[in-house]
C-alpha positions in Angstrom: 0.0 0.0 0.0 0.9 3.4 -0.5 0.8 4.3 3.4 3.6 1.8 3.5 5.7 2.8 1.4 5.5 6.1 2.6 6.0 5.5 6.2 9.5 3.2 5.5 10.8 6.2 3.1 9.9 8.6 6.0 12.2 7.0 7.9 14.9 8.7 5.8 15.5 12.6 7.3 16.0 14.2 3.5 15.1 12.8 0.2 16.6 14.3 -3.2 16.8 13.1 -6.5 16.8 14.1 -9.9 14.5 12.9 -13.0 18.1 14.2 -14.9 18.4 11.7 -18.2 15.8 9.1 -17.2 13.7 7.8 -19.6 10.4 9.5 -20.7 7.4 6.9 -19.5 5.5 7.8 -22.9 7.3 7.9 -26.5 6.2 12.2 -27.4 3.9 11.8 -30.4 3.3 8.6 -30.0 -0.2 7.8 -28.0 -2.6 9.7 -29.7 -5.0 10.2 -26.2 -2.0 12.6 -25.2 -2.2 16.1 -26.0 1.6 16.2 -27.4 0.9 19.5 -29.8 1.0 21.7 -25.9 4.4 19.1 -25.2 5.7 20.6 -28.5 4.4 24.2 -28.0 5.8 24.5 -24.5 9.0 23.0 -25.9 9.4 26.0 -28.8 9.1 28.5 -26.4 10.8 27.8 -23.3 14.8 27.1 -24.1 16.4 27.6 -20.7 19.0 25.1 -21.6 21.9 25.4 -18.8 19.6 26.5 -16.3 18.6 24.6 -13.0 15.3 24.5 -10.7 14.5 23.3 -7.2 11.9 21.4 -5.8 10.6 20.8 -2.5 7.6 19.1 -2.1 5.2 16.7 -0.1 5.6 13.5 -2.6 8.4 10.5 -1.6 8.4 7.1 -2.5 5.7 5.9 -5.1 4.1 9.3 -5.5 7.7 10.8 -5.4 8.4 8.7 -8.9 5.5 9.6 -10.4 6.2 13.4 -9.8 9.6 12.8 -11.4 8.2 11.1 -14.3 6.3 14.4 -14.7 9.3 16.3 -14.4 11.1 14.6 -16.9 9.4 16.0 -19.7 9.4 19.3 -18.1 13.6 18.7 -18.3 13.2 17.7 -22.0 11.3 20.7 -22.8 13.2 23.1 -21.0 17.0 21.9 -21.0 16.5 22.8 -17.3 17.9 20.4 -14.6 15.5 20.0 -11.8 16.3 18.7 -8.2 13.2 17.5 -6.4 13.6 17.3 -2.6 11.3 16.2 0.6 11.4 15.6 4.2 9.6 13.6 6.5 8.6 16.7 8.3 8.4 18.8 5.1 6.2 21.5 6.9 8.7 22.5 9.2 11.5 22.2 6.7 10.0 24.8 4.4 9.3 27.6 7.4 13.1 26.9 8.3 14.3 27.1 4.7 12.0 30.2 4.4 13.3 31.9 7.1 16.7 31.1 7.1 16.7 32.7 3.0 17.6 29.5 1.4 14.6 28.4 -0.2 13.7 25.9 -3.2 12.6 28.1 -6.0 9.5 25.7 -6.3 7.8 24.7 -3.6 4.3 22.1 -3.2 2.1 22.1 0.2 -1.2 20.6 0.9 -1.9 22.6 3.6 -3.5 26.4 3.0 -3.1 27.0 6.3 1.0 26.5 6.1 0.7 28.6 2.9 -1.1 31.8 4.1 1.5 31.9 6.9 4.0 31.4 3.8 2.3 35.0 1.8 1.5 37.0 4.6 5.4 36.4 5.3 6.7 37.9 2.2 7.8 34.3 1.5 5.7 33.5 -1.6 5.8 35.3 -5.3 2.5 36.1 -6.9 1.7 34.4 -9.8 0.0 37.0 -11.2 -3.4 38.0 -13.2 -2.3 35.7 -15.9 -2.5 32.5 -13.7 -5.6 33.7 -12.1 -7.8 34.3 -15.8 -6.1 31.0 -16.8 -7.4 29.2 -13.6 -10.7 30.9 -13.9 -11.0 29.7 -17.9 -9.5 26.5 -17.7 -10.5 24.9 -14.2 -14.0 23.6 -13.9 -15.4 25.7 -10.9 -12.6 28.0 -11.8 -13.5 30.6 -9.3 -13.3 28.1 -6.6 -10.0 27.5 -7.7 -8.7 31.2 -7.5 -10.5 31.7 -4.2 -8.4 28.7 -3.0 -4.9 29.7 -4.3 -5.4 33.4 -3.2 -4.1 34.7 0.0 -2.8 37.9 1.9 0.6 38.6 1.1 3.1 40.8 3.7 1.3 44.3 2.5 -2.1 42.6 3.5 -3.5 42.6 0.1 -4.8 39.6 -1.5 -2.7 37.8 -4.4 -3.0 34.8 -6.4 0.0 32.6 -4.9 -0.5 29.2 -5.7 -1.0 26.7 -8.7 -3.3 23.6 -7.8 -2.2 20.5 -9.4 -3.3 17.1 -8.2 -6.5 16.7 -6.6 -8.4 14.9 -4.0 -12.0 14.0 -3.9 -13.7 13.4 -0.5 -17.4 13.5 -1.6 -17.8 10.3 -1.9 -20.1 7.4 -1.1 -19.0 3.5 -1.5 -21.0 0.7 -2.0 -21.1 -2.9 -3.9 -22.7 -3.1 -7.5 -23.4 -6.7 -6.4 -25.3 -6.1 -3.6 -27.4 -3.1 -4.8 -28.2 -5.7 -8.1 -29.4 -8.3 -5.8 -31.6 -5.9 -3.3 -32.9 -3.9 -6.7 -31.5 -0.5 -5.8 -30.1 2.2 -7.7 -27.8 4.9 -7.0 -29.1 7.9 -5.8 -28.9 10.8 -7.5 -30.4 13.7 -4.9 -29.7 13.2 -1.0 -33.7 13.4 -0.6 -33.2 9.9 -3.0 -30.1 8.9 -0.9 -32.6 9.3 2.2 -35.1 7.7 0.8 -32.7 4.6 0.0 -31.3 4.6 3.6 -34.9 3.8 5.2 -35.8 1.6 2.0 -33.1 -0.7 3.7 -34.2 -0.4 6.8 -37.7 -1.1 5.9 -35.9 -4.7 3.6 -34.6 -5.3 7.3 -31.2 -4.5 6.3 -29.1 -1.9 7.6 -28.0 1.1 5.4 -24.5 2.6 6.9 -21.2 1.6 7.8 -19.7 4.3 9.4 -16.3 4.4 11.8 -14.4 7.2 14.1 -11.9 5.7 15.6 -8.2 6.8 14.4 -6.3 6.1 17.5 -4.9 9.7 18.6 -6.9 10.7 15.7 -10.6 9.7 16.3 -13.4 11.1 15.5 -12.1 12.8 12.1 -14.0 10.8 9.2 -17.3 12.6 11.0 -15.9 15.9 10.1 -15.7 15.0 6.4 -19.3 14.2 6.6 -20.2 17.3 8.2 -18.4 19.4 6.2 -19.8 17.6 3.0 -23.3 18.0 4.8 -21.8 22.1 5.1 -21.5 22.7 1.4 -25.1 21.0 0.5 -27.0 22.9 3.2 -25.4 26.3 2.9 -24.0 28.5 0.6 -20.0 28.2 -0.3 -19.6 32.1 1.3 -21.1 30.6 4.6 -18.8 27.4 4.2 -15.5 29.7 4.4 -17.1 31.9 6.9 -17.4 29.0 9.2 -13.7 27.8 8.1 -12.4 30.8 9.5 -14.7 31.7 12.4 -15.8 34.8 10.8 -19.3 32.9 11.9 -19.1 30.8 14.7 -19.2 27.0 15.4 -22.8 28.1 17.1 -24.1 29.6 13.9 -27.9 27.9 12.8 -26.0 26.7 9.4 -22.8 24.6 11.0 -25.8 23.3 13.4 -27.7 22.0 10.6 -24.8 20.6 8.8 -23.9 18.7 12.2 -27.3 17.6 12.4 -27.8 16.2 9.1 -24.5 14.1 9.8 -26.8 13.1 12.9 -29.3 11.8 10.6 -27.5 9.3 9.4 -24.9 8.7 12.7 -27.1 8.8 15.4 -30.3 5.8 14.5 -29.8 2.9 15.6 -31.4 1.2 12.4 -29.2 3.3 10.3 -25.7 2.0 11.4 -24.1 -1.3 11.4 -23.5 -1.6 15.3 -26.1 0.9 16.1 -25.2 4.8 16.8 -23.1 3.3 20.2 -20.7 1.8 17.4 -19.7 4.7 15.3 -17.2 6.1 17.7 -15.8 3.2 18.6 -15.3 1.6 14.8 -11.9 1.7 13.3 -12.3 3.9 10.3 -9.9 1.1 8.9 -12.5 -2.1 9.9 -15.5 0.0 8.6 -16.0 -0.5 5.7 -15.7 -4.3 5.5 -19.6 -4.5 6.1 -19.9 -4.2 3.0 -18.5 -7.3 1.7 -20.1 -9.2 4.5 -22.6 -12.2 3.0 -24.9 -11.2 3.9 -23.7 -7.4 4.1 -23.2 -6.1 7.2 -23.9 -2.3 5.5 -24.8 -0.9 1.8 -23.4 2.0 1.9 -19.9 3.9 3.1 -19.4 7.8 3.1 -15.5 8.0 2.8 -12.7 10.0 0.3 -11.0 8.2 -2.9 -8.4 6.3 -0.6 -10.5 3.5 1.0 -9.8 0.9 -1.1 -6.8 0.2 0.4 -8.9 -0.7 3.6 -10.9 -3.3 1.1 -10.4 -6.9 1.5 -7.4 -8.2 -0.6 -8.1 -8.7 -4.2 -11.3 -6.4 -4.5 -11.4 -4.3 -7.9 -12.5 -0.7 -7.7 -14.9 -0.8 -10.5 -16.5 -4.3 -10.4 -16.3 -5.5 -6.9 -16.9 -1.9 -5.3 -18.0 1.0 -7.1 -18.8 4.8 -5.7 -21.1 7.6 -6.3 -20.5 11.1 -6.0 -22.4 12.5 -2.7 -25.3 14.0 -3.9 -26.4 17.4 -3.8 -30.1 18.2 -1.9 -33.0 18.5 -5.0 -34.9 21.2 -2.9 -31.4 23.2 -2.9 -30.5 23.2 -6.1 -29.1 26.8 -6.4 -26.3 25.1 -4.5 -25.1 23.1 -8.0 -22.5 20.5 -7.3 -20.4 21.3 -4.6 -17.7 18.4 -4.2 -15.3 18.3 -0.4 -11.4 17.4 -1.7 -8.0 18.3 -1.0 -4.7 18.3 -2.8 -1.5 20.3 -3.7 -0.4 23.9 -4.5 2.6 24.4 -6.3 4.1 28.2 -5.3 7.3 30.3 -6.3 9.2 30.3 -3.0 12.0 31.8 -5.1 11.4 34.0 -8.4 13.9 33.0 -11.9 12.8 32.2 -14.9 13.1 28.4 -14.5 10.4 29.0 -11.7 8.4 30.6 -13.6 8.5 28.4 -16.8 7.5 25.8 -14.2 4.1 27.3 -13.1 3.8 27.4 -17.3 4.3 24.3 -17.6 1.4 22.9 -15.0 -0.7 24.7 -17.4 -0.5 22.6 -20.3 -2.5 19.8 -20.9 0.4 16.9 -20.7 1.3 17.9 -17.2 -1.6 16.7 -16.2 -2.1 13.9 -18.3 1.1 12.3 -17.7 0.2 11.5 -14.2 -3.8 10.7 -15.1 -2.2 7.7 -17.3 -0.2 6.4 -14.2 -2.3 7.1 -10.8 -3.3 8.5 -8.0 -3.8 11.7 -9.8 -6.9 13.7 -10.6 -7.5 17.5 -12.1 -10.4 20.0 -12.6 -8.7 21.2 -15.9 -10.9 21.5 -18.8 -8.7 20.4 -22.0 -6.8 17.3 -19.8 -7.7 14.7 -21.9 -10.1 12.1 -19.9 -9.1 9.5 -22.1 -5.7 9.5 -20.5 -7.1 8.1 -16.8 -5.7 5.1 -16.2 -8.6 3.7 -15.2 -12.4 4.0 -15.6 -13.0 4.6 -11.7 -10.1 7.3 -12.0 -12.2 9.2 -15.0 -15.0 8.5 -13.0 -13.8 10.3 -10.1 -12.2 13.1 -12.8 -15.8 13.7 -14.0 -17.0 14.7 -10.6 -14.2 17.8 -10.3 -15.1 18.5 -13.8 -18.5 18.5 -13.1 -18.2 20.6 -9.7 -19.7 24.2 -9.4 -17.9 24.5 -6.4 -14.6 22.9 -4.6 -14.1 23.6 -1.2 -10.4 22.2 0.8 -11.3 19.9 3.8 -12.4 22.6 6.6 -11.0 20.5 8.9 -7.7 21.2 7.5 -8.4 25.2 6.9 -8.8 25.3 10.7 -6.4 26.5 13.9 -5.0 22.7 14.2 -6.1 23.0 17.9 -9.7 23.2 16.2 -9.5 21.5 13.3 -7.2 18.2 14.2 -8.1 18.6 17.9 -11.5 19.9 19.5 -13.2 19.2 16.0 -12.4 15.4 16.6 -13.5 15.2 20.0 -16.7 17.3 19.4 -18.0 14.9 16.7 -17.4 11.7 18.9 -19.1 13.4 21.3 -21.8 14.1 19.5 -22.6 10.2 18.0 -22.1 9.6 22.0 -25.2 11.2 22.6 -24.4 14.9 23.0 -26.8 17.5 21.0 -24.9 19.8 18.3 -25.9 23.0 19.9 -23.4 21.7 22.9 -20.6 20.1 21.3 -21.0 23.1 18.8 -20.4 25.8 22.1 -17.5 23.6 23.3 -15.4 23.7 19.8 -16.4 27.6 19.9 -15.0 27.5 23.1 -11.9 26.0 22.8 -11.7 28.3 19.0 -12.6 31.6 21.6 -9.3 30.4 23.8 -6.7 30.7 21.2 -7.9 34.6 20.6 
């Protein structure tokens, strides 16, 4: 699994390598699905033979190859040498390398949070309007996309620092084709029909939901997913960062509504495998398995695109286990499509024209689709070809960004870590314990009020 490998390369303090002359994955010109005329065209225009760039990012082992893969072409184009670094605690290594003055020019964070401390540091280089009309133009939801990359810079004024490139999806809910077949339900396409489904089982004497908090040091997390998700298809995007930020608080009607309508599902007994008394105590890890109990133990499991590697051994995403996109409410449809994700920002940490002939490059279409042909990589851009996914259940998950009309980051993550990884957690397990939302809600505002 990918957590594996991760964790036995973390074990190393620094990682650094260098795509240099390796071999390009895919012959140029030679797969028609890849759009090689924006290969070529980036190529005629950006000779910065001689020239080197830096790269410090969040990706090692398996995720670190395919980056460099990436890269490769990027060298071919460009004559430019690039040296990709990480650490295992990269977040701290780029506030030191910030503030010591020895930056990578280049540098990719998942965290906003990290990355608005980065700009209103004088760290970061605007991208300019350029980047911003192209994100707008070519990024489904593109406004969601500039709202994401855009942050207060040292003067207090908002710029467009950063370039999102490889996304996340989190609105997601899992289930078994086989077992949906054999009961004679369909996928839901409105979360009045996902309601309806969830007592339909109920009423077939099965029981709908899986559903699993516990994360060791980390419990209670996957229920902030859900209210978050819940967040986005009960209130308006503006109220969704309001709330991210505290500009409303945790009290407000619309987080109590969200919290709620995770209660809906969380908190009957009929509704969960294990009744409501279970959902604290479930390993997020052992949760789904219900579903590929005979008979099933559950139908249905609200978690983001990495779960299969919880599946039992051998199952195929696709045929043995299938998703859905977590649907928006029918009687709110001025909402659209809002989907939950995370994923990566790629920022100029240190301005040169190799820097910025990177940020070019991530704006042409074969940046993106080298890394859709391979995995573990998804984008909202427009002209990426879809034909290049490596998989169907990868374009599947591609056509839900492209079909967003809004992205928001995982709040969780957008929040004071005290909040967000902390009283967040314990708020939500105390809630599926029995607690009503209007308390645990005044206890996160609490804890949120403390660090003012």
């Amino acid at each position: 699994m990918k957590k594996t490998l991760l964790l036995h390369v973390a074990a190393l303090a620094l990682l650094a390598g260098s795509a240099g002359a390796a071999e390009l994955k895919f012959a140029p010109g030679e797969d028609k699905k890849f759009n090689w005329t924006s290969f070529e065209d980036f190529k005629k225009g950006h000779d910065l033979k001689g020239q080197s760039l830096t790269i410090f990012g969040p990706w090692r082992g398996e995720d670190q190859t395919l980056f460099e893969s990436v890269f490769a072409y990027f060298e071919e184009a460009t004559g430019i040498d690039v040296k990709y670094s990480s650490s295992e605690n990269y977040e701290q290594q780029i506030v030191i390398d910030t503030q010591a003055g020895s930056p990578p020019e280049v540098a990719i964070l998942p965290q906003p949070g990290l990355i608005a401390d980065l700009a209103s540091k004088g760290y970061l280089t605007p991208l300019g309007d350029d980047v911003k009309t192209w994100l707008l133009e070519n990024y489904a939801a593109g406004q969601s996309w500039v709202d994401l990359s855009t942050y207060k810079g040292k003067d207090g004024q908002p710029a467009l620092y950063a370039f999102p490139y490889k996304i996340d999806v989190k609105s997601l809910v899992w289930y078994v084709p086989e077992n949906f077949e054999d009961a004679g339900y369909e996928v839901p396409k409105t979360m009045e029909e996902l309601k309806a489904l969830t007592e339909q089982i109920v009423e077939d004497g099965g029981t709908p939901w899986c559903i699993g908090l516990g994360s060791g040091g980390a419990t209670g997390w996957p229920a902030t997913d859900w209210v978050e998700d819940m967040m986005l298809r009960t209130s308006s995007p503006e109220t969704y960062d309001k709330w991210v930020t505290n500009a409303i608080p945790f009290t407000d009607p619309a987080v109590l509504t969200a919290i709620d309508e995770f209660g809906w599902f969380a908190k009957n007994d009929k509704f969960v495998d294990g009744g409501s008394a279970a959902v604290a105590s479930t390993d997020f890890r052992d949760s789904p398995k219900g579903l590929f109990g005979a008979p099933p133990k559950c139908y249905l499991h609200h978690q983001a695109s990495f779960v299969p590697s919880f599946f039992p051994e051998g199952t195929v995403v696709g045929e043995d286990a299938d998703f859905f996109y977590m649907p928006p409410y029918e009687s709110k449809k001025d909402l659209g499509n809002p989907v939950l994700g995370a994923g990566t920002l790629a920022l100029i940490t240190k301005d040169s024209p190799a820097a910025r002939a990177f940020i070019e490059f991530l704006q042409t279409p074969i940046a993106h689709e080298l890394w859709m042909a391979q995995s573990s990589f998804l984008t909202p851009y427009k002209s990426a070809s879809k034909d290049t996914y490596a998989n169907a259940p990868m374009a599947k998950q591609g056509d839900i960004l492209l079909n967003a009309t809004t992205f928001r980051f995982d709040g969780s993550d957008l929040m004071p870590g005290k909040i967000g990884a902390g009283a967040f957690w314990t708020g939500m397990v105390d809630y599926t314990g029995g607690k009503s939302a209007a308390d645990v809600a005044a206890e996160i505002q609490k804890a949120w009020d403390g660090l003012k």
